[in-house]
C-alpha positions as CSV (number, residue, x, y, z in Angstrom):
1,X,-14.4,-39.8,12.1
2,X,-11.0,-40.3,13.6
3,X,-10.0,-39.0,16.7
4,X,-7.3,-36.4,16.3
5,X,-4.4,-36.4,19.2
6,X,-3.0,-33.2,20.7
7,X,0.2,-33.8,18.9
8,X,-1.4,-34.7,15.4
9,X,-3.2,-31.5,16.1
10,X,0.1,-29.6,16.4
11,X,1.3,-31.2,13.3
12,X,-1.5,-29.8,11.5
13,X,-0.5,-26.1,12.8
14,X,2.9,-25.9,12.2
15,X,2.7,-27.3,8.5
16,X,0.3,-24.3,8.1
17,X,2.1,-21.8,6.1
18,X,3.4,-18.8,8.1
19,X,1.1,-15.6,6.3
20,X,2.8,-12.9,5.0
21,X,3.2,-9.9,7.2
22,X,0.8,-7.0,6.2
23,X,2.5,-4.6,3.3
24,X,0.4,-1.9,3.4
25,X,-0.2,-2.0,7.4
26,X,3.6,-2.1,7.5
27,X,4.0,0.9,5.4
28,X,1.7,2.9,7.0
29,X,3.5,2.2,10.6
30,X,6.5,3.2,9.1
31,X,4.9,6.8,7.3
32,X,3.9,7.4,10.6
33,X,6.3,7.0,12.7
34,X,8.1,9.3,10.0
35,X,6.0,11.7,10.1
36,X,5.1,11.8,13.9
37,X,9.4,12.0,14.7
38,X,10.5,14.6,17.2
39,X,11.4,18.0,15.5
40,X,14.3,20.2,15.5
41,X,13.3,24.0,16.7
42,X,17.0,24.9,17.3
43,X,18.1,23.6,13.6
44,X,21.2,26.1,13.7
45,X,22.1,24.8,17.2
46,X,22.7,27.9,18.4
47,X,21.2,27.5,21.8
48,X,18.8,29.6,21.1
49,X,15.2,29.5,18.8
50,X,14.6,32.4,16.4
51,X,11.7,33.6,14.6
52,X,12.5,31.4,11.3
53,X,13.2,28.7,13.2
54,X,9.7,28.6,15.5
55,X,7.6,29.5,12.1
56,X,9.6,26.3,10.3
57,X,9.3,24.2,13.4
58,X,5.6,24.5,13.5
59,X,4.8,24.3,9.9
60,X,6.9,21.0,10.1
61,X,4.9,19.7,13.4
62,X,1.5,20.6,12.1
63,X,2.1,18.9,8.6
64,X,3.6,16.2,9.9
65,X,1.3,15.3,12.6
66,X,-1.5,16.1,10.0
67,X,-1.3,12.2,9.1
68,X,-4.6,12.0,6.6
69,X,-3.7,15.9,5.4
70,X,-7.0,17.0,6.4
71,X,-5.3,20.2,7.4
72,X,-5.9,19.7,11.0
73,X,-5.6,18.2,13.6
74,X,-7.9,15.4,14.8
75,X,-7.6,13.3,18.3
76,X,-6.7,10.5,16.8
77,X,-3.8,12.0,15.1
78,X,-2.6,13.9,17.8
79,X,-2.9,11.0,20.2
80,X,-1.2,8.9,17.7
81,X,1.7,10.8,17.5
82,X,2.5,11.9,20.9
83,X,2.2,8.0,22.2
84,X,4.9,7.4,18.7
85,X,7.0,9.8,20.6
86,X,6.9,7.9,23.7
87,X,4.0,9.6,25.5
88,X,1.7,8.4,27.2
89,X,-2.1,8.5,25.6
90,X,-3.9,10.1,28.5
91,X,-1.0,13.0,29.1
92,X,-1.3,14.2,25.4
93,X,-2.0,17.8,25.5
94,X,-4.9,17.5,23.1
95,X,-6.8,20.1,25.4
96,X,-4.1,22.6,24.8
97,X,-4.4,23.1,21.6
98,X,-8.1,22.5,21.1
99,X,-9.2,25.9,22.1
100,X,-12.7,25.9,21.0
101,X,-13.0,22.7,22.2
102,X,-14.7,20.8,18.7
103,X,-11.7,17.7,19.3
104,X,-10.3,19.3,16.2
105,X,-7.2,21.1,16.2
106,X,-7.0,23.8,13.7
107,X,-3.8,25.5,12.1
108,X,-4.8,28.9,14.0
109,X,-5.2,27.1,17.3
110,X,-1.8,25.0,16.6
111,X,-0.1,28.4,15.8
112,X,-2.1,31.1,17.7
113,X,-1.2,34.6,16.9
114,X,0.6,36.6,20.0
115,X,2.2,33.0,20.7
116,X,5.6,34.4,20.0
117,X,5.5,37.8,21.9
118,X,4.0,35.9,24.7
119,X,7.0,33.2,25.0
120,X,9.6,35.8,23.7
121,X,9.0,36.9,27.6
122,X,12.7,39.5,27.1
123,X,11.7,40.4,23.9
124,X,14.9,40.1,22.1
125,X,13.7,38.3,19.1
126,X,15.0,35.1,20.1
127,X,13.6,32.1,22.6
128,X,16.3,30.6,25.7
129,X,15.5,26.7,27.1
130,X,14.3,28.8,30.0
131,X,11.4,30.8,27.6
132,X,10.8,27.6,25.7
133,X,11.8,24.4,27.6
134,X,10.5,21.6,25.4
135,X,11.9,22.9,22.5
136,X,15.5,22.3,23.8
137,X,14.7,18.6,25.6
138,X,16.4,15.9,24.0
C-alpha cells in the first residue's frame, strides 16, 4: 500500500466535488426568517396604534411566529424567532407570555383579554410610544 503525502492528500480533497447546498434546509431558513420579520403596529404611521391596528398586529405576530401552525406557541418557536430578530436566546420573553407556565404559549395567553384597557393607560382608544414603547422602536 503506497504511502500517501500531505499534498497528494490535498489533491484528493479538492478534486472532490463541492456538494450541493441543502434546498429544502435553505427554504426553510428563508420561510422563517419570513415569517419571524419584525411587524408593523403603527401600519397608518400615524404615530399612534389603534384598536384595528393592535388586533391585526397580533394576529400577524402570533401566525407568523406559529412556524409548524400548531396554533401556538412553542419554545422553540418563540426562541427561534426572537434570536431571527436579533435577540438574544436567553432574553426572549418566553416567560411572559407563558402564563400557565406549560412552555406552550397559547393564543389567549399571546392576546390576553383586558390587555388593551390596561396599556390604553388615558383611555382614548388609541396607544402613544410612551403607552406602548416596543411597538414604535425601529
Amino acid at each position: 500500500m503506497p504511502i500517501l503525502t500531505a499534498a497528494a492528500l490535498l489533491t484528493m480533497q479538492a478534486a472532490q466535488p463541492t456538494p450541493a447546498p441543502d434546498v429544502e434546509d435553505y427554504q426553510r431558513q428563508t420561510m422563517i426568517k419570513a415569517r419571524c420579520r419584525e411587524y408593523t403596529a403603527d401600519t397608518d404611521a400615524d404615530g399612534v396604534v389603534d384598536f384595528d391596528e393592535y388586533t391585526a398586529y397580533r394576529e400577524e405576530t402570533f401566525h407568523g411566529w406559529d412556524l409548524d401552525a400548531s396554533d401556538d406557541l412553542s419554545l422553540m418557536e418563540a426562541e427561534t424567532c426572537w434570536v431571527v430578530r436579533g435577540g438574544e436566546r436567553e432574553t426572549a420573553p418566553f416567560r411572559d407570555f407563558d402564563l400557565n407556565d406549560d412552555r406552550i404559549i397559547g393564543y389567549e395567553e399571546y392576546h390576553p383579554e383586558g390587555w388593551w384597557e390596561q396599556a390604553d393607560a388615558d383611555a382614548d382608544g388609541v396607544l402613544e410610544p410612551e403607552e406602548w414603547p416596543e411597538a414604535f422602536q425601529d
